[in-house]
LUMKOL-730711 format. One record per residue (C-alpha): residue in one letter; x, y, z. Coordinates in steps of 0.1 Angstrom, whole numbers, padded with zeros to 4 digits, always signed. Each point is the difference from the previous one (the first is absolute). Example, Ala and Ser with C-alpha at 12.3 -4.5 7.8 and 13.67 -1.06 7.14 Angstrom:
2
a+0123-0045+0078 s+0014+0034-0007 
//
This chain:
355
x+0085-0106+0088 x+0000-0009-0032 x-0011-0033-0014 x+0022-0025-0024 x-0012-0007-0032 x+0007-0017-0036 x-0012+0021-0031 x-0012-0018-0028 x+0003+0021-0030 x+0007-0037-0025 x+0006+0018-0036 x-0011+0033+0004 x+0021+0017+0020 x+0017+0020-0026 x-0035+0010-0011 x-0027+0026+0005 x-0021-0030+0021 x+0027+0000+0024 x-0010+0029+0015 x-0010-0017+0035 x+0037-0016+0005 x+0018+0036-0012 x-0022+0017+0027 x+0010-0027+0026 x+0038+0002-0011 x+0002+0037+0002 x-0016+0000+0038 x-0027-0016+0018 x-0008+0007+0039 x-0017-0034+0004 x+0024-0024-0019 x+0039-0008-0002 x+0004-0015-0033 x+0027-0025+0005 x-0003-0014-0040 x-0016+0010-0032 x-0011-0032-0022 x+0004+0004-0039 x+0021-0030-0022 x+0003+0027-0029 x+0022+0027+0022 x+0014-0026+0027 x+0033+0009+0013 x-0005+0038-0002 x-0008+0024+0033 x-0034+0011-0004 x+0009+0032+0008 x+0027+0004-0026 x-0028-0017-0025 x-0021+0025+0010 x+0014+0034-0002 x+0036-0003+0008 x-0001+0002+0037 x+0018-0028+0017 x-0026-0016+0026 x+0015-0033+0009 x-0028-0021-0010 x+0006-0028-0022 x-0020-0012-0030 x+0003-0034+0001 x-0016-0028-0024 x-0026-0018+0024 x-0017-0003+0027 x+0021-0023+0017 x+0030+0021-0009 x-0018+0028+0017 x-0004-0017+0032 x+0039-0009+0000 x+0014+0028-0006 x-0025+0022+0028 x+0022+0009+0033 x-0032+0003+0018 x-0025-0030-0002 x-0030+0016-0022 x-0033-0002+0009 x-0021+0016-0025 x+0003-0004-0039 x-0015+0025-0018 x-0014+0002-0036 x+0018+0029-0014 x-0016+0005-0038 x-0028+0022-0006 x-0015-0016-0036 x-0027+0015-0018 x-0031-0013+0011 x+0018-0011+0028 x+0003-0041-0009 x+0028-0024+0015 x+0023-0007-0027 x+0001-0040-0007 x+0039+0002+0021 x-0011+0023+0025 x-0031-0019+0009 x+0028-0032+0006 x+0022+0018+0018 x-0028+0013+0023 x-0010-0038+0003 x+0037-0008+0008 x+0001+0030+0034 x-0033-0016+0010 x+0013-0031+0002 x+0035+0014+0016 x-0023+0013+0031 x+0006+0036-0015 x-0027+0025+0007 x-0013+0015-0036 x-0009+0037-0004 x-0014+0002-0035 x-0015+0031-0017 x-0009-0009-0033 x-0045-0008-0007 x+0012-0032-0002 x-0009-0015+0037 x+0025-0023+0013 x-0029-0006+0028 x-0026-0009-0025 x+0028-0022-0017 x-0013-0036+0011 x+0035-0016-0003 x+0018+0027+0014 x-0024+0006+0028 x+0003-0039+0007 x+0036-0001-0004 x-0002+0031+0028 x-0023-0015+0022 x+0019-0030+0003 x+0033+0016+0008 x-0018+0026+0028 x+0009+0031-0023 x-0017+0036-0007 x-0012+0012-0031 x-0001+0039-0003 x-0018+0008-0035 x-0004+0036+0004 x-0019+0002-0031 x-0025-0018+0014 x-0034+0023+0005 x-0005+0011+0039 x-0038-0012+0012 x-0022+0029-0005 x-0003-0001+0031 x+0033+0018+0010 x-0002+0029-0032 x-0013+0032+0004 x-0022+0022-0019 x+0013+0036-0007 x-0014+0025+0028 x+0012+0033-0006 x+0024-0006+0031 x+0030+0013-0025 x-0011+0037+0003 x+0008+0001+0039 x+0034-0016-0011 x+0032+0027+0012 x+0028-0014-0020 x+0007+0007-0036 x-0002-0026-0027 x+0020-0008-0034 x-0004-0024-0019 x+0027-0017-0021 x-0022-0006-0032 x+0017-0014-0036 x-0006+0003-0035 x+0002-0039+0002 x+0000-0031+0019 x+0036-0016+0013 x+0019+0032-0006 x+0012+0004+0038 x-0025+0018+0017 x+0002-0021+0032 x+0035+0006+0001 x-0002+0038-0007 x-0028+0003+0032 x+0026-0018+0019 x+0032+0020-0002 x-0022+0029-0002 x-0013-0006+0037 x+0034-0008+0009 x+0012+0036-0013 x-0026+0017+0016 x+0010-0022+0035 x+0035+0006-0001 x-0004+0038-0004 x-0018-0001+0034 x-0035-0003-0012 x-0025-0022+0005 x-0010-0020-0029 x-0022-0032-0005 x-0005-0028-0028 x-0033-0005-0008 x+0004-0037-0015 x-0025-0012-0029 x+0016-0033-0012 x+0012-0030+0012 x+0036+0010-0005 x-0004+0030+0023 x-0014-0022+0028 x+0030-0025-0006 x+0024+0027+0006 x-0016+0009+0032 x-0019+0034-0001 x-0026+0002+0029 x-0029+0019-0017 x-0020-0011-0031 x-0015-0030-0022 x+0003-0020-0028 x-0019+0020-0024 x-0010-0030-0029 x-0007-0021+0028 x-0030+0023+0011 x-0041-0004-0018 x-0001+0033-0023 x-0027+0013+0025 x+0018+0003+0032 x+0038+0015-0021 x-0010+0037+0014 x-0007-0011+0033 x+0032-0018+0006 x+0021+0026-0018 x-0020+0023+0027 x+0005-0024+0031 x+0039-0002-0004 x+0002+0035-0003 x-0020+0006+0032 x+0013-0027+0020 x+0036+0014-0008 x-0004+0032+0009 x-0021-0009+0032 x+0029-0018+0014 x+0031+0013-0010 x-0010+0038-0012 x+0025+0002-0027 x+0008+0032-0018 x-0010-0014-0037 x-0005-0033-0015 x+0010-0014-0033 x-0022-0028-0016 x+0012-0025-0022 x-0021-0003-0033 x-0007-0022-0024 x-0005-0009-0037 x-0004+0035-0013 x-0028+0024-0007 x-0009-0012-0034 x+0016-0037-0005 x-0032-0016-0011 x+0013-0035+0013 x-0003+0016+0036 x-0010+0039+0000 x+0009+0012+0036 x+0011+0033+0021 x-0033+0018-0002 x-0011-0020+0036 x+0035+0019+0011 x-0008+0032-0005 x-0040+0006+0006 x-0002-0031+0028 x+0032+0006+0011 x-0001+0041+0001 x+0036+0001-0015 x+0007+0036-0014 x+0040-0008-0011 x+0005-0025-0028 x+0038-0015-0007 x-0003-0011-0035 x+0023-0031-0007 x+0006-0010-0040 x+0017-0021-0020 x+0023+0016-0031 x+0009-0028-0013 x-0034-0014-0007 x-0024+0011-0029 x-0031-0025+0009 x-0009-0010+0031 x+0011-0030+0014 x-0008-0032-0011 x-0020+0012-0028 x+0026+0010-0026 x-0014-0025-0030 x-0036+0025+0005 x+0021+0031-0001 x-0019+0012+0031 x+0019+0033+0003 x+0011+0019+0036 x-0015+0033+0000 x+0025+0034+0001 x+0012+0008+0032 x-0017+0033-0003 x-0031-0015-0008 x-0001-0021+0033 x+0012+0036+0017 x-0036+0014-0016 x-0020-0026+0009 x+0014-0002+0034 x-0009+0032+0005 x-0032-0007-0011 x-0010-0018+0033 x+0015+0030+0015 x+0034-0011+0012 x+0035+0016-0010 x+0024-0022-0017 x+0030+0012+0026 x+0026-0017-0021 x+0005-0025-0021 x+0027-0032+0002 x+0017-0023-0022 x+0005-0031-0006 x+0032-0006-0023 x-0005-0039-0008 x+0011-0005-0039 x+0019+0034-0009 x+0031+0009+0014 x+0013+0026+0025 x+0007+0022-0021 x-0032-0002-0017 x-0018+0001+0032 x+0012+0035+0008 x-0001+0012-0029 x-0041-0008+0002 x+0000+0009+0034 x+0014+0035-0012 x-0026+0006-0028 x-0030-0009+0024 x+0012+0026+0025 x-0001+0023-0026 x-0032-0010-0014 x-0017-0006+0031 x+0014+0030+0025 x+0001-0027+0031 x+0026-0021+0012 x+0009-0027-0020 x+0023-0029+0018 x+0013-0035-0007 x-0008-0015+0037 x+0024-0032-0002 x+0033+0018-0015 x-0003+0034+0020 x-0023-0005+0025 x-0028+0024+0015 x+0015+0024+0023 x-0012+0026-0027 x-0037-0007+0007 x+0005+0012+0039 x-0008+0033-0003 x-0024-0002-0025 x-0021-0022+0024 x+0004+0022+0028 x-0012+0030-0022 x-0028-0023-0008 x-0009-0008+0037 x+0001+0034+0009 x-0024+0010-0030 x-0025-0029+0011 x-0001+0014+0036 x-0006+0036-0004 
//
């Protein structure tokens, strides 16, 4: 059943560090999201605010707002921002302060720990509350070293890998398991951020969380405890960063740790740098250069998707018409059309990893 819970998204929202409240808002297993704070978009749904789909959760201006306006009493609040170098902002750290003191239960995923906070943690000691910082690194003792376990793994593996960070990749791994389910397959998230575990998937880890040296081994353990217990007929793992981001290169642990073979290839076309580092003009490679090197570590770029933030529909598909046509593979724009298209492509891709 799932759980109650505030979002705190306080001024960024409407912005690319949002991400961890748009993932909530469009579906989350573990959470009902009752109320969205932000003062600079109060008033609005946050589903209309976020892609004009009506959710019937409110953006309201405060915390206390929040509480009023929940039908069911929430227990958790839950830091909804994703900023770089993961830092509280000077508000959000407040409003954190304020659920503590409200007897609200914090689930926080920024580097930031709330835990390690000595006023918050006092403030949450004193009321009897939980802090879940899931940032927070695991003791060694619990990580695994990579064993070579993956190679007896049955099921197929994809990975969902971008051209940048914050472009929807979570989202795409998402209704792409749910495509592959409600065709009659079975299909599992493999979750690598916090967002993921906040929407409930069962099988992964928070990647940045993890010491550099034991990465492979618990990209490897997810796999293999997933496909131990629930034998699914492929698997889709949720990336991060991108290949060559040098703020946070990432996705080669996905595909030689990981044994994925299929690659979905999410990017950005309205973005010329990548994010957060337009004023050094650190461009985003070509599509078809991230296809080669891709390929490079042996795995098949099996289509590629779009994210249309910052041109407009029409725009989109026109760009998602070239790159068919430049690419020869499925090109698709996964919150305006979906990805029923992608089913038999990954069924031709099972059946091709088990002959």
């Amino acid at each position: 059943m799932k759980s109650p819970a505030i979002v705190l998204a306080n001024r960024l929202f409407k912005t690319p560090n949002g991400k961890v409240a748009h993932g909530l808002i469009r579906g989350s297993d573990r959470y009902q999201v009752t109320a969205v704070v932000d003062p600079d978009c109060a008033g609005e749904d946050a589903g209309e605010s976020l892609d004009n789909v009506r959710r019937e959760i409110p953006i309201v201006a405060s915390l206390a707002e929040a509480l009023s306006v929940s039908e069911q009493a929430p227990r958790y609040c839950v830091v909804g921002i994703a900023t770089h170098g993961g830092h509280f902002t000077e508000e959000m750290r407040g409003t954190v302060l304020e659920a503590v003191k409200r007897g609200l239960t914090i689930v926080n995923g920024l580097h930031d720990v709330a835990s390690e906070d000595a006023e918050i943690a006092a403030a949450a000691e004193a009321a009897g509350v939980e802090l879940i910082d899931l940032r927070k690194s695991p003791a060694k003792s619990t990580l695994h070293f990579w064993e070579g376990d993956i190679q007896h793994v049955r099921a197929p593996r994809v990975a969902v890998l971008g051209t940048d960070c914050a472009l929807g990749k979570r989202t795409t791994t998402r209704l792409l398991v749910q495509a592959l389910n409600d065709s009659g397959m079975r299909a599992e998230m493999i979750y690598t951020g916090q967002t993921g575990w906040m929407q409930g998937a069962r099988y992964g880890f928070v990647f940045d969380s993890v010491i550099n040296d034991y990465v492979s081994g618990e990209v490897e353990h997810a796999i293999v405890t997933c496909d131990r217990e629930v034998e699914p007929d492929i698997m889709v793992i949720e990336g991060q960063s991108s290949l060559r981001n040098p703020s946070g290169p990432c996705g080669a642990e996905f595909l030689l740790s990981g044994g994925a073979r299929g690659v979905v290839l999410q990017h950005a076309t309205g973005r010329e740098f990548f994010e957060g580092y337009e004023e050094q003009q650190l461009r985003i490679p070509a599509v078809a250069d991230e296809i080669a090197l891709i390929a490079m570590y042996g795995a098949r770029t099996l289509a590629v998707t779009l994210n249309g933030a910052h041109v407009s529909g029409d725009e989109l598909i026109a760009q998602q018409q070239a790159y068919e046509h430049e690419l020869g593979i499925p090109v698709l724009r996964p919150l305006e059309e979906g990805l029923d298209r992608l089913v038999p492509v990954m069924q031709e891709y099972i059946e091709e990893q088990r002959r």
